[in-house]
N, C-alpha and C positions, 0 to 999 in steps of 0.2 A: 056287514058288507065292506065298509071304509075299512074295519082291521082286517079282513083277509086279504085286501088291498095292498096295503101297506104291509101287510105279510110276506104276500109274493115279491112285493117290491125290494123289500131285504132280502128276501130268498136268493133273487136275481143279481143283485148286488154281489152279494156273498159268494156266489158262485163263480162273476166274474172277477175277484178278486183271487180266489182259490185256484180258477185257472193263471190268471196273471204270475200266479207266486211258482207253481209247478211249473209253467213253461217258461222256464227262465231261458230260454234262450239264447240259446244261439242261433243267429239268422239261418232260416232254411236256403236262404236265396246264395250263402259265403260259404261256395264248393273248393274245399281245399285237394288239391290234384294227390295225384296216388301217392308220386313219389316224396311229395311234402309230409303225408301221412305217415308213411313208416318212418321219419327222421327221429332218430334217440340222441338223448342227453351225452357229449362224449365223456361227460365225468359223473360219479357216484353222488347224487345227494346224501348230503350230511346235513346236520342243524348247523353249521358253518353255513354253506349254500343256503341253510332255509332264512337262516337268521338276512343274508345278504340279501335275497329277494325279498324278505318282510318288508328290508330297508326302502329299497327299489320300487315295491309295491304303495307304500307309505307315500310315497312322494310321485307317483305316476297314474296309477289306477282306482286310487281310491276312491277321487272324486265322482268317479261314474260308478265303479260297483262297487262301493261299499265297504263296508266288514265282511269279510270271510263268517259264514254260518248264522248273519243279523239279518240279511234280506233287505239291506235298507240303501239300494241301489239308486240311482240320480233317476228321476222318472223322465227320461229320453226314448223315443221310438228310434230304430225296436230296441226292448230295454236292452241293458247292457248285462244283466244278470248277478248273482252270486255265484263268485267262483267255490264255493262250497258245494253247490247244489247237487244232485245227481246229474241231471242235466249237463253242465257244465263239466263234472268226472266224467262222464260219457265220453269226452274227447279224447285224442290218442294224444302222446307229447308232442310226434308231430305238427298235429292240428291248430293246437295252442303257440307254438314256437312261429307257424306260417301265419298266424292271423296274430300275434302281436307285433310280427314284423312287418305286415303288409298294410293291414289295418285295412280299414273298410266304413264308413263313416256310417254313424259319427264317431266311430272310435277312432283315434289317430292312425300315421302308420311311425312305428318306432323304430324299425330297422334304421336310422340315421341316429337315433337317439340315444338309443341304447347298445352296448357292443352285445355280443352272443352270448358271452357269460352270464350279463346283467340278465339277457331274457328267458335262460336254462335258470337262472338263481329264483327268479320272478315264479316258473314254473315247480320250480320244488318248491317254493312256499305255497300256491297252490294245492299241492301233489298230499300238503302236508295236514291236510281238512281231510284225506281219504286216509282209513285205516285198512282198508280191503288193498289197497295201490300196492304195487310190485313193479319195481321199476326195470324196463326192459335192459338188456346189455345190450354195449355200442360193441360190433362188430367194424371188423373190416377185411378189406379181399384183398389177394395176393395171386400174384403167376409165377411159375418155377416149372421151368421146363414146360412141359403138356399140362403142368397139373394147376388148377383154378382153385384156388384156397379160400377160406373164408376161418378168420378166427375173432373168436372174444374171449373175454376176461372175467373171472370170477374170484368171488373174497370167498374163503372162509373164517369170519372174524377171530372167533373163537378157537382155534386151533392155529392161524397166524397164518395159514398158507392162502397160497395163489394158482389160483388153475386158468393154465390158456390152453383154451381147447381149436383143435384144429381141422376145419371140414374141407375134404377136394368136394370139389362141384361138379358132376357129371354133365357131359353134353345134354342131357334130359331133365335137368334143374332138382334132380336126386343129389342127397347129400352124404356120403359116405364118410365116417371118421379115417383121418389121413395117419397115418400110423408113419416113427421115423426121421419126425420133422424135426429140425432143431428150432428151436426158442430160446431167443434171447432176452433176458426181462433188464427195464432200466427205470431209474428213478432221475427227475427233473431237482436238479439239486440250485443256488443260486450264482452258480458261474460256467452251470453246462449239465452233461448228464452223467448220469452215474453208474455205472455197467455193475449189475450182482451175480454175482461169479460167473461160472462157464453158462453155457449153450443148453440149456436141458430139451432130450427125444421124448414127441409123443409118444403114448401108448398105442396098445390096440383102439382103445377107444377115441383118441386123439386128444386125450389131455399133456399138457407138460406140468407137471407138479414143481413149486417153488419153494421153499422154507422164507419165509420175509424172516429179516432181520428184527430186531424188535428194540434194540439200541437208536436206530436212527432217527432222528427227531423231525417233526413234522408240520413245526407250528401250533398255534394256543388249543387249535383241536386234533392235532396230529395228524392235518390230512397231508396225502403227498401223492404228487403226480405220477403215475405208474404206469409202462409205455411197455409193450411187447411187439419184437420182430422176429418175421425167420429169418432163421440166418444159412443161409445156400453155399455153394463151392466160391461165390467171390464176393464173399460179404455179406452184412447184412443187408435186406434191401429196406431202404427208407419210405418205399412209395405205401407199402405192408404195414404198418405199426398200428395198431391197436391200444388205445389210449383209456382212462380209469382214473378217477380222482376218487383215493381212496382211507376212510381214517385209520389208517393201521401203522403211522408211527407212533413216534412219543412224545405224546403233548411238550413244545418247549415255547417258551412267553422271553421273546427278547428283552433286557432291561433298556429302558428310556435311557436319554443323555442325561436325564435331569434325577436317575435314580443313583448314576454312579460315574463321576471324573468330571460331569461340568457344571462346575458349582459354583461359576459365573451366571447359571441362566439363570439360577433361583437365588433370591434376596436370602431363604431359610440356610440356604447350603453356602452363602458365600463366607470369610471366615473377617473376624473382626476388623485386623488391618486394613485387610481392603472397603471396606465399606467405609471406615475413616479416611482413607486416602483419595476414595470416589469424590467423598463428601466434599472434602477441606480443596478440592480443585475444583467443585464445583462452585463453590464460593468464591474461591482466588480468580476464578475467570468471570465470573457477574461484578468481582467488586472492582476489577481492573477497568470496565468496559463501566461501570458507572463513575469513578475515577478520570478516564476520558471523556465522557460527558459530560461534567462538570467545569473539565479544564475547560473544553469548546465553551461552553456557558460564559465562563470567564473572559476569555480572548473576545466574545461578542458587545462584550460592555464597555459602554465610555469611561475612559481614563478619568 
């Protein structure tokens, strides 16, 4: 009788742990409003971004949930979970991005702490535990004349091109491909932006096809900020652009000061003269200044 006791008793046990581990939770009580839900990433995770929010994560989130995939989360009510979990991939990006900004105790609120990159970086490393995930495109809306646009942005890695596709918005919230538009594609370069060639017209279907360039260089992983507008009878409009961080330049790794021309910073790179000449004045200035100390020495003693 005592071991089928003690049986049930682990049974019981065991099962509330079981539950505990499954319902990793997210609080049912932390209703994130509609329009926080639909909010998408406005740039392309890359292992850049993951790499960034691993950083981010390391240094913010760990201490309450853990390792990503280890389940070995801070035991605080209600817990704080594994961001690996299914549970936890359950979330939209939006969901994630409204509750690490708002927070809800006892999880912080980080909107103050962290700028929007930091907490998009945060969530592709996240994102990066799911191998089912598919990361939504960041759209945006445009007005031109009667007609309500909406457009986003597509890679084709592997073939080097870009498609901005272009939807009017009917009064009935139907989406018809807007055929005709011009598109203007630009890249964020470091002292403004970067216009790639002419205006390209959607299709029938409302795409503008791009050829990217493939010389332009992007950074250690190649990524580069990549920005589409229509472009109308007086200009492009600004309020319209459609934004994409995306790895389709050419990996380029800046050289440090101290790899080439300043060979002042580093003892290895300075060249022999100077290092005697650092030397031998740094002596001529201690032994001049022990020199005067001495004389004082002297001046204070009876004749």
């Amino acid at each position: 009788m005592m071991g089928k006791k003690y049986a049930g008793i682990l049974i019981f046990i065991f099962i509330v742990i079981r539950i505990g581990i499954n319902a990793q939770t997210i609080n049912p009580a932390w209703v994130v409003p509609d329009n926080a839900k639909q909010k998408v990433c406005p740039f392309q995770f890359t292992p850049e971004s993951i790499k960034k929010g691993e950083n981010v994560f390391q240094r913010n989130c760990k201490s309450c949930h853990g390792d990503p995939g280890k389940q070995n989360w801070a035991k605080i009510v209600p817990p704080p979970g594994d961001p690996a979990s299914k549970g936890f991939q359950e979330q939209t990006d939006g969901d994630m991005f409204y509750r690490i900004t708002t927070g809800k105790t006892p999880m912080p609120t980080f909107g103050n702490v962290l700028s929007d990159e930091e907490r998009w970086d945060v969530i592709s490393f996240i994102r990066s535990f799911n191998s089912g995930y598919v990361q939504p495109a960041y759209t945006a809306k445009a007005v031109i004349g009667s007609k309500n646009l909406r457009l986003s942005i597509y890679c084709n890695y592997k073939q080097r091109k870009l498609y901005v596709l272009c939807m009017e918005i009917k009064n009935d919230k139907t989406e018809v491909p807007a055929k005709g538009i011009e598109i203007q594609l630009n890249v964020k370069r470091y002292f403004g932006t970067l216009t790639l060639g002419e205006p390209v017209s959607t299709n029938t279907q409302g795409f503008a096809l791009f050829d990217f360039p493939s010389s332009l260089p992007g950074g250690r992983f190649g990524i580069l900020d990549v920005s589409a507008k229509v472009n109308d009878e007086t200009g492009l409009l600004n309020s319209n652009q459609v934004n994409a961080r995306l790895a389709i330049g050419k990996p380029f790794l800046l050289k440090s000061l101290t790899d080439a021309h300043a060979m002042w910073s580093v003892r290895s790179k300075a060249p022999l003269w100077l290092m005697l000449t650092f030397s031998f004045s740094v002596i001529a200035v201690w032994g001049f200044i022990f020199y005067i100390l001495i004389s004082l020495k002297k001046l204070k003693q009876p004749l």
